[in-house]
N, C-alpha and C positions, 0 to 999 in steps of 0.2 A: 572457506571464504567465497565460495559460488563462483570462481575463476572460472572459462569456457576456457580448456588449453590446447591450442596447439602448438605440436614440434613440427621443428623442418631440421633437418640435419645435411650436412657436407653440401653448402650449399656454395657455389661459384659468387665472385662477386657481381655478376649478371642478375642470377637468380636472390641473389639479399638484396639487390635495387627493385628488381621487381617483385617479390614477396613483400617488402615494403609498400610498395605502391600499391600491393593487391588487399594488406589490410588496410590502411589511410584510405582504399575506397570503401569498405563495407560501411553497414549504415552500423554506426554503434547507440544508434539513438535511445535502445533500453539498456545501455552499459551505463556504471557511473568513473570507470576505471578503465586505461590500458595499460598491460605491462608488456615490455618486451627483455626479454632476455639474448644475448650473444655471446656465446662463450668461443672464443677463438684467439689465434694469435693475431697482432696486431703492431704498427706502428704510430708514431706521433699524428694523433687528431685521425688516425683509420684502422679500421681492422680487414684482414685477410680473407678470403675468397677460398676454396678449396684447389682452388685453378692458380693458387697464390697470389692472385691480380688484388689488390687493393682496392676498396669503399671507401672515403671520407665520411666520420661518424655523420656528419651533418645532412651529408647525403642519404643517409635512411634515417633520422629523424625530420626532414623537412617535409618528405608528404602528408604527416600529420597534424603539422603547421596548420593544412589548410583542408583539413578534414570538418565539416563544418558540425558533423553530430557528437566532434570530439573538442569542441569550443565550450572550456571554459570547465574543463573538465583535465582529471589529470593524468599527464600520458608519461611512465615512468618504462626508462629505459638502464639497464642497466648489463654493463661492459667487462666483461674478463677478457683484458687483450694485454700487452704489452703495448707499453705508449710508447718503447723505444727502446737502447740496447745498455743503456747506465745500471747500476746498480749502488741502490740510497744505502748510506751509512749510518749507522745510529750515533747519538750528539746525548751527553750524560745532562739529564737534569738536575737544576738544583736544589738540595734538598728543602721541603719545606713550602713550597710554594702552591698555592692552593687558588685557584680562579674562582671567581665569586660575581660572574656576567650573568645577565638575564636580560630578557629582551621581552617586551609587551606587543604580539601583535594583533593591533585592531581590527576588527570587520569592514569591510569598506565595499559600498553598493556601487558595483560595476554596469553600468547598460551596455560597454563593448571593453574588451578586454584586445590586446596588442595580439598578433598574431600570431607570436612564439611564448604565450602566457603559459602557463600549465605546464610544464618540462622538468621532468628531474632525470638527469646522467647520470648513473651511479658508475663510476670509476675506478676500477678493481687497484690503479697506480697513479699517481699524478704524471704529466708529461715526460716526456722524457726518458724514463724509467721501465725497468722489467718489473711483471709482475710474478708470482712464482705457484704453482701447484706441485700437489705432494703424488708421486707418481700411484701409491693407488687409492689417496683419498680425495684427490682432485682438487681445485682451485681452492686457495686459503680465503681469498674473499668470498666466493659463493660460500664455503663451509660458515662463517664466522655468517652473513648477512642472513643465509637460512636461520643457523640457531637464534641470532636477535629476534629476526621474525618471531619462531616458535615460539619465544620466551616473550615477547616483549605488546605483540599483536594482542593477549586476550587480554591485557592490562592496558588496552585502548591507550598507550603511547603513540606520538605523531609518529611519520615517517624520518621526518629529520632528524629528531633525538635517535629512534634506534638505529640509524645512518651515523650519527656522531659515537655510540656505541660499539658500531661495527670498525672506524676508525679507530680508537680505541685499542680493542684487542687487537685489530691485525697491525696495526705498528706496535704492539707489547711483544710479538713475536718476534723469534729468534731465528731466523731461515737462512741456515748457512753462514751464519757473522753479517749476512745484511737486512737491510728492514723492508717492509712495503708501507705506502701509507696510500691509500683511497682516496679519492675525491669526488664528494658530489658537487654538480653543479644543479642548480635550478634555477628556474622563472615561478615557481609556485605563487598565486598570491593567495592560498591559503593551507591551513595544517591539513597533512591527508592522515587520516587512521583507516587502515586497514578492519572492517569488524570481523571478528569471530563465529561465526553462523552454528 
């Protein structure tokens, strides 16, 4: 996919406010994409620091709010934390039942787009909630949102559908008698695909 990648590892929550700030400054003006990844623990609406101090998600995605070579353009973040210390229970469906939604959406000519446009949070657990990795195969969301990737990216599906896939399997999963369920959030106003290179 012609990703430029950098890691930062065991980073304090000093140094993830200002690593943020240090990429929301660069010029990404020949980028059409940012992604950031944070794998850490974490509690409701923040994730952890190696120092154990605390970040508010919001607070490392805002400098990119106002990154101006990254207007209008989409900035995907996405989160392996614990939103909290609950643990979800699975609820039986019933049998039978089959969804049959679809949704149409239009192109629509933007000359300025709201400040916090472009945003997808991918959320390894809804609030509240633990999320769980496997001690040596690591994070069940990363595992499950890599493989959609692999499988779903050279078949030029959007972002959201292999996002609602990725949901999907990790609440199919059985981890210990409880479940995980993901959540994205976005502001997108348009389908992102990832190409194949």
């Amino acid at each position: 996919m012609h990703f430029i990648v950098e890691e930062r590892r065991n980073l304090s929550r000093s140094d993830m406010q200002n690593t943020a700030k240090e990429f929301a400054a660069k010029d990404h003006s020949r980028m059409d994409i940012f992604v950031c990844c944070i794998l850490s623990h974490g509690e409701k609406g923040a994730v952890f620091g190696i120092d154990g101090e605390s970040v508010a998600i919001r607070d490392l995605t805002l400098p990119f709010a106002e990154c101006s070579t990254l207007t209008g353009k989409p900035k995907l973040f996405f989160i392996q934390a614990c939103q909290g210390n609950d643990l979800q229970k699975g609820v039986l469906m019933k049998d039978g039942f089959k969804g049959e939604l679809e949704d149409d959406a239009k192109k629509a000519d933007l000359s300025s787009v709201p400040i916090e446009a472009d945003f997808l949070i991918g959320m390894a657990t809804v609030e509240s909630y633990k999320s769980f990795r496997h001690i040596r195969e690591g994070s069940i969301y990363i595992q499950e949102l890599c493989k959609h990737l692999k499988d779903c990216c050279p078949k030029k599906e959007d972002l959201l559908s292999i996002l609602t896939k990725v949901n999907r399997s990790v609440s199919a999963r059985d981890l210990n008698r409880h479940k995980q369920m993901p959540e994205p959030r976005y502001t997108l106003t348009r389908k992102v695909v990832l190409p194949m290179y």
